[in-house]
N, CA, C and O atoms as CSV, one atom per row, in Angstrom:
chain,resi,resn,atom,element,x,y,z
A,1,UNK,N,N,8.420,-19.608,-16.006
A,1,UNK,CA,C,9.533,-19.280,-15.115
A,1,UNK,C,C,9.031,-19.196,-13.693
A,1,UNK,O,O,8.278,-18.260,-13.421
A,2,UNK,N,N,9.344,-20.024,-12.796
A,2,UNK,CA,C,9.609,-19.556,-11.544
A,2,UNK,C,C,10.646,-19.310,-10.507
A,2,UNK,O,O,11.818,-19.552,-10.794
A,3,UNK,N,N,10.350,-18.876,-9.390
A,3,UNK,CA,C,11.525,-18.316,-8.437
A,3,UNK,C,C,11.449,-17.025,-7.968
A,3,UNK,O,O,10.565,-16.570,-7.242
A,4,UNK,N,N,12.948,-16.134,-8.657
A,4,UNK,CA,C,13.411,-14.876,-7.958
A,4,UNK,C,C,12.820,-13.833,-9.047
A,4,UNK,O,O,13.475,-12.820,-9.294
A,5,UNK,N,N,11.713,-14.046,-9.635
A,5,UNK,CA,C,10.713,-12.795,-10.356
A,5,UNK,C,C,10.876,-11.930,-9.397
A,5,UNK,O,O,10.684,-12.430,-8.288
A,6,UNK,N,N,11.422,-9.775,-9.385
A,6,UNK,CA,C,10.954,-9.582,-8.314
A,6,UNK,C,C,12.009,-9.381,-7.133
A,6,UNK,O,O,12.091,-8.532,-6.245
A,7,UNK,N,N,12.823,-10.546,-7.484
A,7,UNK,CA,C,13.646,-10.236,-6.260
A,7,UNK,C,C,14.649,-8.917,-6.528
A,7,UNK,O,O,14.357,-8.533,-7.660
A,8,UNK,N,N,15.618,-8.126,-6.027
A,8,UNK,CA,C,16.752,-7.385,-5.910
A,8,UNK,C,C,17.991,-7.832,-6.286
A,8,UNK,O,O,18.474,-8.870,-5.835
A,9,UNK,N,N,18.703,-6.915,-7.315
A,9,UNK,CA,C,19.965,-6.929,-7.359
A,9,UNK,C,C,20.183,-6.229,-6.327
A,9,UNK,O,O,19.405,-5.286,-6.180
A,10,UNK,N,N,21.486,-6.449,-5.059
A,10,UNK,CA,C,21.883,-5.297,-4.381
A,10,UNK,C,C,23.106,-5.086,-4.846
A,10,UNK,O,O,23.625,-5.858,-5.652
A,11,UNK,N,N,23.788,-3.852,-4.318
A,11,UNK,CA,C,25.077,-3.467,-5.044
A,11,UNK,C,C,25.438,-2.671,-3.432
A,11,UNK,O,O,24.639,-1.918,-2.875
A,12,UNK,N,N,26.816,-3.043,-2.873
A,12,UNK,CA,C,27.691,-2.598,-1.807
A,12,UNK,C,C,28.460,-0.998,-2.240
A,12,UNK,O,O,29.553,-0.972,-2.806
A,13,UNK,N,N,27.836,0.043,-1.939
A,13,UNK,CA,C,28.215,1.567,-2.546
A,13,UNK,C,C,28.445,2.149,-1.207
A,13,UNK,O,O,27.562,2.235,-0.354
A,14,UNK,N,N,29.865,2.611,-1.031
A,14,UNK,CA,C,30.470,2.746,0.300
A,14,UNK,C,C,29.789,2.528,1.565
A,14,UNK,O,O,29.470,3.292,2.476
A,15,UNK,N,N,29.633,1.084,1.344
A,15,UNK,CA,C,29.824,0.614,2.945
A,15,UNK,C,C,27.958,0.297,2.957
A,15,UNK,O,O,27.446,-0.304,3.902
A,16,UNK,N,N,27.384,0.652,2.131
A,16,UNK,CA,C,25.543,0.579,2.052
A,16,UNK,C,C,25.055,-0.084,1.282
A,16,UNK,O,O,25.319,0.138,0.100
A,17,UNK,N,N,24.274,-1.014,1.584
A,17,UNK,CA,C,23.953,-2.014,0.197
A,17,UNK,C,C,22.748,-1.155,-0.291
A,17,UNK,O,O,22.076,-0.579,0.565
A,18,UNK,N,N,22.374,-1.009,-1.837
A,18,UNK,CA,C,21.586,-0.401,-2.568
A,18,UNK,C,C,21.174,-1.134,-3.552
A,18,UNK,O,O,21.892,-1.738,-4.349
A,19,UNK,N,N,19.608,-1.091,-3.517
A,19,UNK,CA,C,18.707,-2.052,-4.880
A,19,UNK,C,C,19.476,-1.186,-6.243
A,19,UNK,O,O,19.529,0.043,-6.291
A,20,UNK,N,N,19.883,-1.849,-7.007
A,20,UNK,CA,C,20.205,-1.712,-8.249
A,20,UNK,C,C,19.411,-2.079,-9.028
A,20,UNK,O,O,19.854,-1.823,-10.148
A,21,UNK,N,N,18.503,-2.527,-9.083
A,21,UNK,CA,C,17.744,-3.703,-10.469
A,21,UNK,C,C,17.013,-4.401,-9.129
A,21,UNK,O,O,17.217,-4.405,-7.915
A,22,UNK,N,N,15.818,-5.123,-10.272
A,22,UNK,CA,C,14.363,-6.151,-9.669
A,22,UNK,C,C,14.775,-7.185,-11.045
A,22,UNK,O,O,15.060,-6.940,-12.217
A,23,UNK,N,N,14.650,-8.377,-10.285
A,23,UNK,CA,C,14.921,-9.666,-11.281
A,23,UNK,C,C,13.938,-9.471,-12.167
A,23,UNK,O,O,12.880,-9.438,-11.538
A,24,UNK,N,N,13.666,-9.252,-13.901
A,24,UNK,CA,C,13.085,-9.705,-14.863
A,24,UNK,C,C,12.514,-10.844,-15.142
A,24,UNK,O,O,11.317,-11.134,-15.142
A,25,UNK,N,N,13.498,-11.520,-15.397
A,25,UNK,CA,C,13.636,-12.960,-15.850
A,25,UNK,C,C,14.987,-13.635,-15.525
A,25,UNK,O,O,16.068,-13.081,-15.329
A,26,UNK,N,N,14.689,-14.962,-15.509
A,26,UNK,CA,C,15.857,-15.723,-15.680
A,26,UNK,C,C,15.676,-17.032,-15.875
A,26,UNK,O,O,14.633,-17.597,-16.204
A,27,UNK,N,N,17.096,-17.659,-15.586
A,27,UNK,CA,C,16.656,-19.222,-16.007
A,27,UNK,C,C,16.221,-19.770,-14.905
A,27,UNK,O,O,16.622,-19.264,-13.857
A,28,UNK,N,N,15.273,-20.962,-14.829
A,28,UNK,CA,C,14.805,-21.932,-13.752
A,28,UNK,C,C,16.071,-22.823,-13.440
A,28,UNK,O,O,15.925,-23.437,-12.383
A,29,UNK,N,N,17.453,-23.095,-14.165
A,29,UNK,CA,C,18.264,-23.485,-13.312
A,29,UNK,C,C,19.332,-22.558,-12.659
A,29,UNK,O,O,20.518,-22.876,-12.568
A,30,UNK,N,N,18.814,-21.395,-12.216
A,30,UNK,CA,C,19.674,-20.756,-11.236
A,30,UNK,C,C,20.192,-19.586,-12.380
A,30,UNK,O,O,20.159,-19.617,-13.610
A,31,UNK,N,N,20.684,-18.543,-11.425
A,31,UNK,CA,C,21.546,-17.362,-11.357
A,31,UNK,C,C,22.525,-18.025,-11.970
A,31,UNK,O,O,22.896,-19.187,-11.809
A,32,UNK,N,N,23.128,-16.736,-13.081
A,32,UNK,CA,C,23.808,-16.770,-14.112
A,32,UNK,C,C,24.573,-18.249,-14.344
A,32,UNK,O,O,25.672,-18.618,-13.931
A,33,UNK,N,N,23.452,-19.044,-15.265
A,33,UNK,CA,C,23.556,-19.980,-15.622
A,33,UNK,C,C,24.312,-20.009,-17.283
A,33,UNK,O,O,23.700,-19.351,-18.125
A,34,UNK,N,N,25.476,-20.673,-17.709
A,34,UNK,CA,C,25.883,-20.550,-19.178
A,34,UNK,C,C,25.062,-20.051,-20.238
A,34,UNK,O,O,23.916,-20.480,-20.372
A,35,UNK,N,N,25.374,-19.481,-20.743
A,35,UNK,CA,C,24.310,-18.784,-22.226
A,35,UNK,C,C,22.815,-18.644,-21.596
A,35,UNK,O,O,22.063,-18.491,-22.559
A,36,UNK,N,N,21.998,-18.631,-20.274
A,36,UNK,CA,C,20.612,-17.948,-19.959
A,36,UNK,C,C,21.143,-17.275,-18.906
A,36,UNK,O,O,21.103,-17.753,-17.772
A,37,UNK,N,N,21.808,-15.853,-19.229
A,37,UNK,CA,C,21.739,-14.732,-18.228
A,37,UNK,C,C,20.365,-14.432,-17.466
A,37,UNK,O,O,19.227,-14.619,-17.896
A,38,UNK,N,N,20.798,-13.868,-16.101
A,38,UNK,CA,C,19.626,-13.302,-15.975
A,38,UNK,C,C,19.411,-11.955,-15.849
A,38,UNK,O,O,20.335,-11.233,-15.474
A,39,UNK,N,N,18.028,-11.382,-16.177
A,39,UNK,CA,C,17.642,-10.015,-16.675
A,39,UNK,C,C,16.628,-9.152,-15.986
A,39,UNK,O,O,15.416,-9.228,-15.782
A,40,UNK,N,N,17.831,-8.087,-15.634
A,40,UNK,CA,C,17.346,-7.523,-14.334
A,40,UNK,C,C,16.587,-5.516,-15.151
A,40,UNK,O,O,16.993,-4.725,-16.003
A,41,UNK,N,N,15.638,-5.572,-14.401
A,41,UNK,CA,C,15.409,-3.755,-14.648
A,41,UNK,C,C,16.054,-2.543,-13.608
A,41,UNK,O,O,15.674,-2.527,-12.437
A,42,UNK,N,N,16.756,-1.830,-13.957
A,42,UNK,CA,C,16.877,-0.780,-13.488
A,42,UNK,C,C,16.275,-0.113,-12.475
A,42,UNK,O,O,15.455,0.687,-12.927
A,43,UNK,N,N,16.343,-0.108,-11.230
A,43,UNK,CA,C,15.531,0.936,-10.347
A,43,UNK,C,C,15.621,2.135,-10.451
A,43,UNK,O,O,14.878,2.722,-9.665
A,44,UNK,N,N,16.341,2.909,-11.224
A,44,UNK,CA,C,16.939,3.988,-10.757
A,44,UNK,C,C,15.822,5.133,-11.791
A,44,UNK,O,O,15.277,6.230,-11.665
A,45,UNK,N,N,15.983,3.694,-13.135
A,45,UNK,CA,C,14.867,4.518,-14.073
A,45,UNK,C,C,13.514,4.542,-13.564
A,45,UNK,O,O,12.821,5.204,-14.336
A,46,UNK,N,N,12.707,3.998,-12.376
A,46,UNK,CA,C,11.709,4.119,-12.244
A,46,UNK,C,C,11.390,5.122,-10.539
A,46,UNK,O,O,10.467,4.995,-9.735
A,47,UNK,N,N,12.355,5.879,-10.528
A,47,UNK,CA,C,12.555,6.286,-8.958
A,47,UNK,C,C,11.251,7.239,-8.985
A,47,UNK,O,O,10.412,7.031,-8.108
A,48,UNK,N,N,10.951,8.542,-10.172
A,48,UNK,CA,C,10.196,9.332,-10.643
A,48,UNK,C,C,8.869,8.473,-10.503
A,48,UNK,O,O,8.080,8.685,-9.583
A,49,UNK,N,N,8.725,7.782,-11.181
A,49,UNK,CA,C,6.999,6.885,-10.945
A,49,UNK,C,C,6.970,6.222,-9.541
A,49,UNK,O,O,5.952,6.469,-8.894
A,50,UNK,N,N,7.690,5.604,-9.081
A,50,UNK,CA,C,7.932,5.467,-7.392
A,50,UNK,C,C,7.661,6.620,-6.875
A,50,UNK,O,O,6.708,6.402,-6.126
A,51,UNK,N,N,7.919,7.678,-6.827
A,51,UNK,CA,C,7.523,8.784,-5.657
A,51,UNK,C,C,6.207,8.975,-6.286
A,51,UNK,O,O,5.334,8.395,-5.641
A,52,UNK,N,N,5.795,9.553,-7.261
A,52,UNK,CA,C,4.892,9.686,-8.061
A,52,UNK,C,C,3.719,9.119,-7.212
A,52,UNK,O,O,2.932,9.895,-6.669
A,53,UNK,N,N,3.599,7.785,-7.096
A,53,UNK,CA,C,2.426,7.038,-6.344
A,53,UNK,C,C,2.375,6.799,-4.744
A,53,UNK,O,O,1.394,6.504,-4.062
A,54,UNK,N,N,3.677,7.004,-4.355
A,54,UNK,CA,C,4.106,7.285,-2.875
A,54,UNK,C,C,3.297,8.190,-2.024
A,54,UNK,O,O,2.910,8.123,-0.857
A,55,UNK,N,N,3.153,9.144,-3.071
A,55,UNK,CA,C,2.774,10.556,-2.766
A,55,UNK,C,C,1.928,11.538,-1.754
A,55,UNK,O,O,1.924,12.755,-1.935
């Protein structure tokens, strides 16, 4: 796979765009392509290990 490994979901939450998710995986022909979604992780679950090493 190459490309948007890595990259950001953003999400528009009154009026502020906010990382939602880091691209997983996906298909090499593009963003939500028929039957190969693409598969994003959660930021929100890793906010705790983010400060954690911030520190």
């Amino acid at each position: 796979m190459q490309g948007d490994s890595g990259g950001p979901l953003n999400c528009n939450v009154g009026g502020r765009w906010v990382v939602h998710g880091v691209t997983s995986f996906g298909s090499s022909l593009g963003c939500n392509t028929y039957r190969k979604p693409t598969v994003f992780s959660r930021v929100s679950n890793y906010i705790s290990w983010m400060n954690s090493i911030m520190g």
